[in-house]
C-alpha positions in Angstrom: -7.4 0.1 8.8 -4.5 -2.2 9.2 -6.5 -4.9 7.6 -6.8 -3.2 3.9 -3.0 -1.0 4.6 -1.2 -4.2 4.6 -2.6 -5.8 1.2 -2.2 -2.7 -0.1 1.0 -2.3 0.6 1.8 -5.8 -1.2 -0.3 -4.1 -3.6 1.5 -1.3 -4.6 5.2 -3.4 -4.5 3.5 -5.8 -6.8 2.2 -2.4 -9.1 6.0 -0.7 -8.9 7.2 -4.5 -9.9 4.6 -3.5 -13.1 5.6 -0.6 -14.0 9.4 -1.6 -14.1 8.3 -4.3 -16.0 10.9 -3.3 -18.8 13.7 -3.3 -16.6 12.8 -6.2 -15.1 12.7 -8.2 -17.6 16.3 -7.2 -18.7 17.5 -9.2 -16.0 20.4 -6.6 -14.9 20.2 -6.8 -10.9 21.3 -3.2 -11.3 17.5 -2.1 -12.5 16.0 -4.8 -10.2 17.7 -2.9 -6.8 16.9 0.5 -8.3 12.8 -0.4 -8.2 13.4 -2.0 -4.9 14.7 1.1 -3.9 11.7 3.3 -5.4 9.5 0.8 -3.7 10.9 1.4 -0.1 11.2 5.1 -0.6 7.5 5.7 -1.0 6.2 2.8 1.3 8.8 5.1 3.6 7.7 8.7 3.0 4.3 8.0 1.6 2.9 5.5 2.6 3.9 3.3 5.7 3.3 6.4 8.3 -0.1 6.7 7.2 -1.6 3.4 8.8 0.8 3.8 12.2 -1.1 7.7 12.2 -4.7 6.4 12.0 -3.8 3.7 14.4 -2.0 6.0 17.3 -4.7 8.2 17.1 -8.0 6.5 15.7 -7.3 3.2 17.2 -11.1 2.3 16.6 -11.3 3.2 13.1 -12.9 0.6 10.7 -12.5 -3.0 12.3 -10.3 -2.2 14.6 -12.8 -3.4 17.1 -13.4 -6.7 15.5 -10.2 -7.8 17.0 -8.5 -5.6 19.9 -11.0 -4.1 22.3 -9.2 -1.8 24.4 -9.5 1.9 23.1 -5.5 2.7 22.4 -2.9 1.4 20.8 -0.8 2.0 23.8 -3.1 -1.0 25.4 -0.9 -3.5 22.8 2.7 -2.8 23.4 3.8 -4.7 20.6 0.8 -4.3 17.9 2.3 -0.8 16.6 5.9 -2.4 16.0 4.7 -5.8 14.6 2.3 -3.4 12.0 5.9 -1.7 10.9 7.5 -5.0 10.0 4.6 -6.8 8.5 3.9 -4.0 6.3 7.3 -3.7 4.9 7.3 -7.3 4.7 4.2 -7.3 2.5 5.1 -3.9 0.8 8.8 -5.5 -0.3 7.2 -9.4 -0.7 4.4 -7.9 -3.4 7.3 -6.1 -5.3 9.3 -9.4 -4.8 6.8 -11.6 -6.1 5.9 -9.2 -9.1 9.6 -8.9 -10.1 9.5 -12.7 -10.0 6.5 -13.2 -12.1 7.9 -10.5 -14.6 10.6 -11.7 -14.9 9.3 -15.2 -16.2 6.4 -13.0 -18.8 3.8 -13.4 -15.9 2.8 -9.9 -16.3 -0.8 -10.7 -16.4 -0.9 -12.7 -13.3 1.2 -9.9 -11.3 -1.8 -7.2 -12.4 -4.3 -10.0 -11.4 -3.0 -10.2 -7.7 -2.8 -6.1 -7.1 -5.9 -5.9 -8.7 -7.7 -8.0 -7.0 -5.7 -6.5 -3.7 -7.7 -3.3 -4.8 -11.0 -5.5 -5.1 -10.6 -7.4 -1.4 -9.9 -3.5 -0.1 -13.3 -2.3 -2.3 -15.1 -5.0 -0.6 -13.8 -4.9 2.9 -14.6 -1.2 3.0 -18.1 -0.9 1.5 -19.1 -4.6 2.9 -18.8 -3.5 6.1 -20.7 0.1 6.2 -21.6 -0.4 9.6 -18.4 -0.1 11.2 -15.8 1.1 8.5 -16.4 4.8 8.2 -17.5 4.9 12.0 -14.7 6.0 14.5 -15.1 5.6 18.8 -14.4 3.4 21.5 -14.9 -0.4 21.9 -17.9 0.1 24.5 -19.2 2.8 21.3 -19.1 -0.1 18.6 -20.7 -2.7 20.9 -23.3 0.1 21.5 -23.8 1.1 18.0 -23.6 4.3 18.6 -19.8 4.6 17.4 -19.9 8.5 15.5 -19.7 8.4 11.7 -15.9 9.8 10.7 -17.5 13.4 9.2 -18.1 14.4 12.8 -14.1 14.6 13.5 -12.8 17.9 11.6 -9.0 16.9 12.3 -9.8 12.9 11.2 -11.3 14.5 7.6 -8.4 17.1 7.1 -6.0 13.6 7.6 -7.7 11.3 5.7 -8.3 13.7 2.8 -4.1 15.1 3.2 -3.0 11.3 3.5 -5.5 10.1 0.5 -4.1 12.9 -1.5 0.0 12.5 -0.4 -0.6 8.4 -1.4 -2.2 9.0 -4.3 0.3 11.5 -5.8 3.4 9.8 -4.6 2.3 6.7 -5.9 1.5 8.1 -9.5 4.5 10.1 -9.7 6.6 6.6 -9.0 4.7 4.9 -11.4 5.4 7.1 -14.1 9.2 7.3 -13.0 9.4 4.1 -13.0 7.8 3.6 -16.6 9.6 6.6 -18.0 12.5 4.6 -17.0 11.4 1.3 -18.5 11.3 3.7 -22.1 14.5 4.8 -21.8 16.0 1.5 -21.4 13.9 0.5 -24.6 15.5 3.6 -26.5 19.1 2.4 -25.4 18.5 -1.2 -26.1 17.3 -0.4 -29.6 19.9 2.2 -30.2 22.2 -0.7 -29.2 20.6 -3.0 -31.2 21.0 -0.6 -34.9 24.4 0.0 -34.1 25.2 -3.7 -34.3 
């Protein structure tokens, strides 16, 4: 889990970094803080408690194992707050970088890293069928006989509701933030004509 949460929460600062493109690119630090603000609200309330669930209570969920072989997160005193800070490192360095490359008309390169976030995620998921939607104990992954996720009622509900809360929230900050971006074109040009 936490190996496609934090990319994709560099991800999604580089995308909110897109879709204030406009306001961006006007230089005022006023619309730059604003987005940076948008971007720690939803890595906040939609997005950052989402990894911290799966790992507190499906430690051995997708590659977990690979790594950390006890069964809990409580085993690693230190893993849960060191996933907190590096993933508001990487969600606030993606919006970082992609203000920085919009900013200088790197638009194109901005899309190319958060999309090819979304393509190392694709990959790590699907290339990797044999242990990514399997959930269990250390001993069950060295086994093979780790259960698939469908058997857990309470672990479909969650992934499902979290999908769904991601999703939404991060649409509905996208289009803020590009609604935004088209207002500050209205005023500009409305500026403009009146010179």
């Amino acid at each position: 889990m936490v190996q496609i949460d934090v990319p994709i929460a560099w991800g999604i600062g580089s995308l909110f970094a897109d879709a204030a493109s406009t306001q961006l690119a006007s230089g005022r630090a006023e619309y730059h803080y604003r987005a940076l603000l948008k971007n720690n609200i939803y890595q906040i309330f939609f997005f950052s408690w989402i990894p911290v669930y799966f790992v507190l209570n499906y430690f051995g969920w997708e590659t977990t194992h690979m790594w950390w072989h006890e069964d809990s997160a409580a085993a690693y005193p230190y893993f849960v707050p060191i996933l907190i800070v590096v993933f508001f490192a990487a969600a606030n360095g993606g919006f970082l970088l992609g203000s920085w490359l919009v900013r200088r008309g790197r638009l194109g390169l901005n899309r190319a890293i958060y999309l090819g976030i979304l393509a190392y995620s694709a990959i790590w998921i699907f290339g990797q069928l044999n242990r990514t939607p399997r959930l269990g104990t250390y001993a069950d992954f060295v086994a093979g006989r780790a259960p698939w996720f469908y058997t857990d009622s309470t672990f479909v509900f969650m992934l499902v509701f979290t999908i769904v809360v991601w999703l939404v929230g991060m649409v509905v900050f996208v289009l803020q933030l590009r609604a935004e971006g088209k207002h500050l074109d209205i005023v500009t040009t409305q500026q403009t004509v009146a010179k």
